[in-house]
C-alpha positions as CSV (number, residue, x, y, z in Angstrom):
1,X,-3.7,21.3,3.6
2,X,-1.8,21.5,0.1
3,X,0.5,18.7,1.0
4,X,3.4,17.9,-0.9
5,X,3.6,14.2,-1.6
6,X,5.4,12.3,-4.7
7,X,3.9,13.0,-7.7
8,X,4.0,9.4,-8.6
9,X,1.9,8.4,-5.3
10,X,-1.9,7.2,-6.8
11,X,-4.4,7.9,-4.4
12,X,-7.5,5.4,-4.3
13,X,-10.4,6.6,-2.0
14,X,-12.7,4.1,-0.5
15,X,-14.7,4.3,2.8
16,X,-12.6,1.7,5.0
17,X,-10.1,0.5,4.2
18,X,-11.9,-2.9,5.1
19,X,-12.9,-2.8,1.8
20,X,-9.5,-3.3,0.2
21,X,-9.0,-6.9,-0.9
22,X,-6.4,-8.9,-1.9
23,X,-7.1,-9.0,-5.5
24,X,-7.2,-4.8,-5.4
25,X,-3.9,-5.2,-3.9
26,X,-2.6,-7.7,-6.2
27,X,-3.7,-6.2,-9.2
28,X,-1.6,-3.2,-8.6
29,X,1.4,-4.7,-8.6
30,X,0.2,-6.7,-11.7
31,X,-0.8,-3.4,-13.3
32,X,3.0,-2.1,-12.7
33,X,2.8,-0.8,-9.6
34,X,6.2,-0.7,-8.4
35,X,4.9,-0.8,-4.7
36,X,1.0,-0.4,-2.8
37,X,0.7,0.8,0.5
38,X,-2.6,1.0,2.4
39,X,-3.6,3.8,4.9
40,X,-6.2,3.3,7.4
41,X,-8.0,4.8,10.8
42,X,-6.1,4.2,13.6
43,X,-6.6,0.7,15.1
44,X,-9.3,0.4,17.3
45,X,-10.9,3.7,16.3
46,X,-12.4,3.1,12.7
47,X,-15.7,4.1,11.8
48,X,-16.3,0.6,10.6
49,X,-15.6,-1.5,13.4
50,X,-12.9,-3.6,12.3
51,X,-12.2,-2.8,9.2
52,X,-8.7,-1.4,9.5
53,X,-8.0,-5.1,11.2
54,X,-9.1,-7.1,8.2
55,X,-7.0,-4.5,5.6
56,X,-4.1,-5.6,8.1
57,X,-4.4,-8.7,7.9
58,X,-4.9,-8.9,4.1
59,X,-2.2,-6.8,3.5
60,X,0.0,-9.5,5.4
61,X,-1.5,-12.0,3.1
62,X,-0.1,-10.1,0.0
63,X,3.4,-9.6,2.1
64,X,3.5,-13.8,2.3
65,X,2.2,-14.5,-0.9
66,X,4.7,-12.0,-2.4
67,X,7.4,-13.7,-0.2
68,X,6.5,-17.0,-1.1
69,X,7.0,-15.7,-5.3
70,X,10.6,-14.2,-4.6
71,X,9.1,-10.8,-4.7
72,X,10.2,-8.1,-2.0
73,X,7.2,-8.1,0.6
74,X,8.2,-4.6,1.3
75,X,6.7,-3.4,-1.3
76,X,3.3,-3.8,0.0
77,X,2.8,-2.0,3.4
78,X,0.1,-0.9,5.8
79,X,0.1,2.2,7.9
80,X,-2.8,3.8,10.5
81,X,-3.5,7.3,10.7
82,X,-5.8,9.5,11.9
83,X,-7.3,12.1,9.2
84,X,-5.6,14.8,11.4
85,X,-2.5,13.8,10.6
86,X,-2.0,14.9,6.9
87,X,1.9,15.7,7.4
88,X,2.3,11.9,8.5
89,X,0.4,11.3,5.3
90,X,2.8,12.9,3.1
91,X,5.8,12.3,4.7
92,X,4.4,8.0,4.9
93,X,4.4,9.0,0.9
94,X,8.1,9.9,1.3
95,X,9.4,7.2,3.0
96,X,7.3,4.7,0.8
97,X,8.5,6.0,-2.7
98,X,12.2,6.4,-1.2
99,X,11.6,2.7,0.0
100,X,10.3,1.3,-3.3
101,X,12.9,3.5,-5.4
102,X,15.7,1.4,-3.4
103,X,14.4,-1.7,-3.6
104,X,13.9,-0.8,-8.0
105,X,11.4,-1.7,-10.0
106,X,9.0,-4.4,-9.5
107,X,10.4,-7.7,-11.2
108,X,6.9,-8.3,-12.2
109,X,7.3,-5.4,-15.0
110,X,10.5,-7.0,-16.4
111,X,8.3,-10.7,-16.8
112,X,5.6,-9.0,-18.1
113,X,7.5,-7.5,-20.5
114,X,9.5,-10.3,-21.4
115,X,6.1,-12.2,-22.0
């Protein structure tokens, strides 16, 4: 659909998003990921069963343990979508970068480099 979409935005294909774990989501934000955000089926319509349910739910997991650091748990988010909706996709992009740019860079970065 030739989308526009942040430049900075780094998509990660996988089949379901059942498949994302904690650690993937983690490791972003240890990588220097400023902020993740997951985008799955619609609830109660993915291919997978359940799948978008447990990415949910793991997502929240990150939000508390994030939280529970002193780390903004906005910067990890989950949104449902069908594939139809490309323009929600990019304009989700949107919101999330303009969301992350406000909240600034993840404090994470500034220990790692201070380590």
């Amino acid at each position: 659909m030739r989308l526009q979409y942040p430049t900075n935005v780094r998509i990660i294909i996988m089949p379901c998003t059942g498949r994302v774990d904690v650690i993937h989501l983690l490791k972003a934000i240890e990588d220097g990921a400023d902020g993740v955000y997951v985008a799955g089926c619609l609830e109660g319509d993915c291919h997978y069963i359940n799948g978008n349910i447990k990415a949910r739910k793991r997502v929240g997991a990150v939000k508390k343990m994030l939280k529970d650091l002193g780390i903004e748990e906005e910067r990890v988010e989950m949104y449902n979508l069908s594939a139809a909706q490309g323009p929600r996709f990019a304009e989700i992009a949107r919101e999330m970068t303009e969301k992350i740019r406000a909240l600034g860079p993840s404090p994470i970065k500034a220990t790692a480099k201070a380590a």
